[in-house]
C-alpha positions as CSV (number, residue, x, y, z in Angstrom):
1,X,17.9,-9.6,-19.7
2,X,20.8,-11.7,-20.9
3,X,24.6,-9.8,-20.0
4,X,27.8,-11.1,-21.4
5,X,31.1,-11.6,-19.0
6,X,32.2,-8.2,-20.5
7,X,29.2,-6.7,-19.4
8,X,29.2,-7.7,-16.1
9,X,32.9,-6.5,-16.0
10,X,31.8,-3.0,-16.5
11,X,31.3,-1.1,-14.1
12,X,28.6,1.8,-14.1
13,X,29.1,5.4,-14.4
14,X,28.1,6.6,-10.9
15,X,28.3,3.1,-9.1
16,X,28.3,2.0,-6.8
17,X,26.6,4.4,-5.0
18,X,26.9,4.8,-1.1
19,X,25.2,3.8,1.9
20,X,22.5,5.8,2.9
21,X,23.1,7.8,5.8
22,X,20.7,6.3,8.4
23,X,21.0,5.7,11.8
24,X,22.5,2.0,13.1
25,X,20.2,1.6,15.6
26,X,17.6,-0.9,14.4
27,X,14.4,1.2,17.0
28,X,16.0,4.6,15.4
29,X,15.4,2.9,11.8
30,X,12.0,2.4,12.9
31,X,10.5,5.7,13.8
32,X,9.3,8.3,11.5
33,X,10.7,11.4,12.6
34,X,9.7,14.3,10.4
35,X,8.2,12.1,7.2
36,X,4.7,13.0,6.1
37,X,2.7,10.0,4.6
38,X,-0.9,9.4,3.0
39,X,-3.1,6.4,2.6
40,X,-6.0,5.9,0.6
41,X,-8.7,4.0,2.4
42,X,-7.4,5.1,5.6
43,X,-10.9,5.6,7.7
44,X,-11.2,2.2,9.0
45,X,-9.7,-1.6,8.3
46,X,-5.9,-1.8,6.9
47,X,-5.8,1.3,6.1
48,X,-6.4,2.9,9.4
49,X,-4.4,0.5,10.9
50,X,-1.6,1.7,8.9
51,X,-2.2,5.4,9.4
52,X,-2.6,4.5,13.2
53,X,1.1,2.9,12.8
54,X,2.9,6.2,11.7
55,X,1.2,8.1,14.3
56,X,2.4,5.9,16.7
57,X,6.2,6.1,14.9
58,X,6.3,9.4,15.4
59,X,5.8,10.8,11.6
60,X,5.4,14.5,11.2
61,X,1.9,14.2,9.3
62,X,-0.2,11.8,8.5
63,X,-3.3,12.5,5.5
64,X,-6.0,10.2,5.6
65,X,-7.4,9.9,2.3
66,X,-11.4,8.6,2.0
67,X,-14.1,8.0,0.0
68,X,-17.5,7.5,1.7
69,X,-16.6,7.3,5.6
70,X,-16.4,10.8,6.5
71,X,-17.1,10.3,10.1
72,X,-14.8,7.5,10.6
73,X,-11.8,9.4,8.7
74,X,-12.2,12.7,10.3
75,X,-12.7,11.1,13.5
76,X,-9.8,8.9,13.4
77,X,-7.4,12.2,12.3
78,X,-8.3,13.8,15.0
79,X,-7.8,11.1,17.9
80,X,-4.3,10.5,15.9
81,X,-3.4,14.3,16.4
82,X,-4.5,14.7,19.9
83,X,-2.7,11.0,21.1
84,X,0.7,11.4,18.9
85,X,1.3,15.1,18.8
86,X,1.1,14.6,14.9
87,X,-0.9,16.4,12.0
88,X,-2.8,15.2,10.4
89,X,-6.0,16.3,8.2
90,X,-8.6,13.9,6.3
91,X,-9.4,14.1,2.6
92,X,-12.1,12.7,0.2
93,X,-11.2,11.7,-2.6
94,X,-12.6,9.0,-5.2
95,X,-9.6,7.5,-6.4
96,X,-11.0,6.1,-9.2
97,X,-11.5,10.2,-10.5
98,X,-8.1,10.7,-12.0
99,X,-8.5,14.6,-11.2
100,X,-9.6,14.1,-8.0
101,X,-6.5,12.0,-6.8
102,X,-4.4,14.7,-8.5
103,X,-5.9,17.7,-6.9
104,X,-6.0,15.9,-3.4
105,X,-2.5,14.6,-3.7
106,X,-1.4,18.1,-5.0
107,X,-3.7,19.5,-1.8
108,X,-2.0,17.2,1.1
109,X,1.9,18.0,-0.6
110,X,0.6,21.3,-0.3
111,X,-1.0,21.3,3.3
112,X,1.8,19.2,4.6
113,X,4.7,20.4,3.0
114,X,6.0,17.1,1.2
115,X,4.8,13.7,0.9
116,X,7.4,10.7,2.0
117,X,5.5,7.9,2.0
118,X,2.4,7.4,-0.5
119,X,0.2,4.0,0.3
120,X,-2.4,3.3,-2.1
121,X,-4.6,0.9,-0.3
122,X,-7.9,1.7,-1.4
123,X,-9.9,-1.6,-2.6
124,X,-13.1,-3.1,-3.2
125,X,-14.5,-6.8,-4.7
126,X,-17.2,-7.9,-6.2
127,X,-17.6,-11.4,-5.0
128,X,-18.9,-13.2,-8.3
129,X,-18.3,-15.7,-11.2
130,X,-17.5,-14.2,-14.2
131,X,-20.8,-15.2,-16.0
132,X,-22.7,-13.6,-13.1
133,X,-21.0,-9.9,-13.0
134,X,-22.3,-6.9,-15.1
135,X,-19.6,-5.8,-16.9
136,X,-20.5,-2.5,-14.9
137,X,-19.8,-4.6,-12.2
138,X,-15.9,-5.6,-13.6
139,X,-15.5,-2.1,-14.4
140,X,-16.3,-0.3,-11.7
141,X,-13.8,-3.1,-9.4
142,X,-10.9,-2.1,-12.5
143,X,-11.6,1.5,-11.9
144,X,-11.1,1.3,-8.0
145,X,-7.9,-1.6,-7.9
146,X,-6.3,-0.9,-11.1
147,X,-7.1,2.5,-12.0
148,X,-7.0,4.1,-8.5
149,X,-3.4,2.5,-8.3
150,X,-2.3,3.7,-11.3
151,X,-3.8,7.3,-10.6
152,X,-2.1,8.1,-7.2
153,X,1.0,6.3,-8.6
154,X,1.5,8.9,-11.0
155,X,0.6,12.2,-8.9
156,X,2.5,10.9,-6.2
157,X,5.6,9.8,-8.3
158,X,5.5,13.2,-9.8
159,X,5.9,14.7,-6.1
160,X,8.6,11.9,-5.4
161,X,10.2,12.8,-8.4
162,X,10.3,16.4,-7.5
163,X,11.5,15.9,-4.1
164,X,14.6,13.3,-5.3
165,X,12.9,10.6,-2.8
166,X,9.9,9.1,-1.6
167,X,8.5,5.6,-0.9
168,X,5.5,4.0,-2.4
169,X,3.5,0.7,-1.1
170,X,0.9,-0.8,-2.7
171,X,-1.5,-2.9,-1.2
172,X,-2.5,-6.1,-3.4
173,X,-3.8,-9.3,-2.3
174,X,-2.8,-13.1,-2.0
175,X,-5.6,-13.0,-4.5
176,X,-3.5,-12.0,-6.8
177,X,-1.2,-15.0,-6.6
178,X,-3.1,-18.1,-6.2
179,X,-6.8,-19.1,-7.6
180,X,-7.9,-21.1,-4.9
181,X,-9.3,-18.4,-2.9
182,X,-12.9,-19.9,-1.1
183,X,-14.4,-17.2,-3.5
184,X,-15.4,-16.6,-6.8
185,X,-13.9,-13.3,-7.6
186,X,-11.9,-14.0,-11.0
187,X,-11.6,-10.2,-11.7
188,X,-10.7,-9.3,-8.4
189,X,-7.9,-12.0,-8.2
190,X,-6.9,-10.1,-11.5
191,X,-6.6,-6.3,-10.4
192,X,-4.8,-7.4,-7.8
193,X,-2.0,-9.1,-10.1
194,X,-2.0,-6.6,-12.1
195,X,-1.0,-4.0,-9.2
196,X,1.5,-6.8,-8.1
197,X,3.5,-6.4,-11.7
198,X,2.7,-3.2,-11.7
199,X,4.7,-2.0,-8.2
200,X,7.6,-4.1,-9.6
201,X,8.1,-2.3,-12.7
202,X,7.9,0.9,-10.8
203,X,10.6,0.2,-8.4
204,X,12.6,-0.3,-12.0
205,X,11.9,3.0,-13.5
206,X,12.0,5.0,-10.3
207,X,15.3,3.5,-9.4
208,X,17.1,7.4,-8.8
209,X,14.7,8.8,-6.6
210,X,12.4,6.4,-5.2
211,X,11.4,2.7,-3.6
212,X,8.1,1.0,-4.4
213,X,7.2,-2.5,-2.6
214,X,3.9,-4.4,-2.3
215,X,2.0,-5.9,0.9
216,X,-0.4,-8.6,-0.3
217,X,-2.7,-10.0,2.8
218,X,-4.3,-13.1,3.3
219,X,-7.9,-12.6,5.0
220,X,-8.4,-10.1,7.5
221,X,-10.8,-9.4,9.8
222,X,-12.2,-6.1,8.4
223,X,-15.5,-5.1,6.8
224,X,-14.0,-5.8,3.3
225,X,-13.4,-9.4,4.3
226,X,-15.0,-12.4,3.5
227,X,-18.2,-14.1,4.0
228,X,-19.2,-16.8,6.7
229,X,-18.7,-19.8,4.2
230,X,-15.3,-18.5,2.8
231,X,-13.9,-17.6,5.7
232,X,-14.5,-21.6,6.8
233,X,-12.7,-22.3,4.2
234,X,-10.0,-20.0,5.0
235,X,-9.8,-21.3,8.5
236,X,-9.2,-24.6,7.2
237,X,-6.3,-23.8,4.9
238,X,-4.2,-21.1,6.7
239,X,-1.7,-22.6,8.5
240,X,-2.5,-20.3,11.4
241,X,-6.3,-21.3,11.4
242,X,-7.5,-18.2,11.9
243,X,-7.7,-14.6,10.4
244,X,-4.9,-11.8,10.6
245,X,-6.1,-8.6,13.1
246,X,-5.1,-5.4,11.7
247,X,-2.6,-5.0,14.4
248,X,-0.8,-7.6,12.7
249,X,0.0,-5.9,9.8
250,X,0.7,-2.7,11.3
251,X,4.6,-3.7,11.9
252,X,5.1,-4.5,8.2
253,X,3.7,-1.5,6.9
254,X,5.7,0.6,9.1
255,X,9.4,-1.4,8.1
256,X,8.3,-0.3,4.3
257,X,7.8,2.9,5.4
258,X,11.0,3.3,7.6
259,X,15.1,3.4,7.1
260,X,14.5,-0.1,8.1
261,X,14.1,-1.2,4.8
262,X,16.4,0.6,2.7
263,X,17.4,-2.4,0.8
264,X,14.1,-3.6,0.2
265,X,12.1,-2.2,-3.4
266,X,10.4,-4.2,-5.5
267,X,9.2,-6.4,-3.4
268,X,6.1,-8.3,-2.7
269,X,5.2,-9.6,0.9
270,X,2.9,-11.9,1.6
271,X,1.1,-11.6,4.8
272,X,-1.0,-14.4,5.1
273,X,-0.9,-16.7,8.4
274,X,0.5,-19.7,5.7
275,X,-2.7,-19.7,3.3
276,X,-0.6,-19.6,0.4
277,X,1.6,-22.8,1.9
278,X,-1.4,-25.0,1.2
């Protein structure tokens, strides 16, 4: 968008608007005190990382939202409560089912009071050349990384929305920035920009009453990663020569989530250990 001298000259009805009133402390930023959040794909790899992080922070409630692991999610919830003092509850949910994610999301703001912080994490990846997937095969992977998204996106903005605040991350992929991932995954690589463009235009339309960023990893060592032969390949070109634990990405997470990052929407971080460098 072009703007004239004039333009810029103008000032806005209502700006600018004031500091927020958080603490100057950079460890007060940090912690979580009395904000609930959810994550989708929360029983075990990034996702349970992340959910393990607000525990830790000290957030009043934690949901862990699932899809197949019920033993993992329900377990984890539990060990969070009984470690952090923290509630927290586990809920299946298909995020691809645009009536289940708003029912569930409709459920935790219900069960929890409010929702502050929405992650939608949930992912999966089909690992083939286009001329070798099903077209079930690319529609079931845009039903999970693009639809999914765009499902808790809108349940969850509507509760943001509601409350006059709340905080959404998304997480994407380097996929969906470079092509010379040691993988065919062409439709993969392209859910993943799509929820890139997609969290950016969010952050523009919920401007009054809430921020939206993006975390996009390199390779991690989860069961969602990749196989023996790509991951030599990854080792090769990350500048860190190795894969990311999910402790690692715990920290970032958590300054999305936190007063820490008031300043920061509509942004995409790379997470990576310098794969993208190369």
């Amino acid at each position: 968008m072009s703007m004239s001298i004039e333009d810029c000259a103008t000032v806005r009805e209502g700006f600018p608007r004031p500091f927020p009133d958080t603490p100057t402390n950079v460890m007060e930023q940090f912690k979580l005190t009395g904000k609930v959040a959810a994550v989708t794909g929360a029983a075990e790899g990034i996702g349970g990382a992340v959910a393990d992080a607000y525990a830790e922070a000290g957030a009043a409630g934690v949901a862990l939202l699932y899809n197949s692991n019920k033993t993992a999610a329900e377990a984890r919830a539990a060990a969070l409560a009984k470690e952090h003092g923290v509630k927290t509850a586990a809920y299946q949910v298909d995020v691809s089912d645009a009536e289940a994610v708003r029912s569930t999301i409709a459920q935790v703001a219900k069960d929890f009071g409010r929702i502050d912080i929405f992650v939608a994490n949930a992912g999966m990846s089909i690992s083939k050349p286009i001329l070798e997937q099903t077209l079930d095969e690319y529609k079931k992977q845009l039903s999970v990384n693009v639809d999914g998204v765009v499902y808790c996106a809108k349940y969850a903005g509507e509760v943001f929305k509601r409350q006059g605040s709340g905080n959404l991350i998304i997480t994407a992929s380097i996929s969906g920035h470079i092509v010379n991932v040691p993988v065919d995954q062409p439709v993969y690589n392209g859910t993943k920009a799509f929820v890139t463009q997609f969290g950016k235009s969010l952050a523009r339309e919920w401007r009054d009453f809430a921020r939206v960023n993006i975390v996009s990893p390199g390779f991690f060592d989860t069961k969602m990663g990749a196989g023996p032969a790509a991951l030599n390949e990854a080792y090769r070109l990350a500048v860190l020569g190795r894969q990311g634990h999910v402790k690692e990405i715990k920290g970032l997470f958590l300054y999305l989530s936190s007063d820490a990052s008031t300043y920061t929407t509509g942004s995409d971080i790379l997470i990576d250990g310098g794969y993208v460098l190369t």
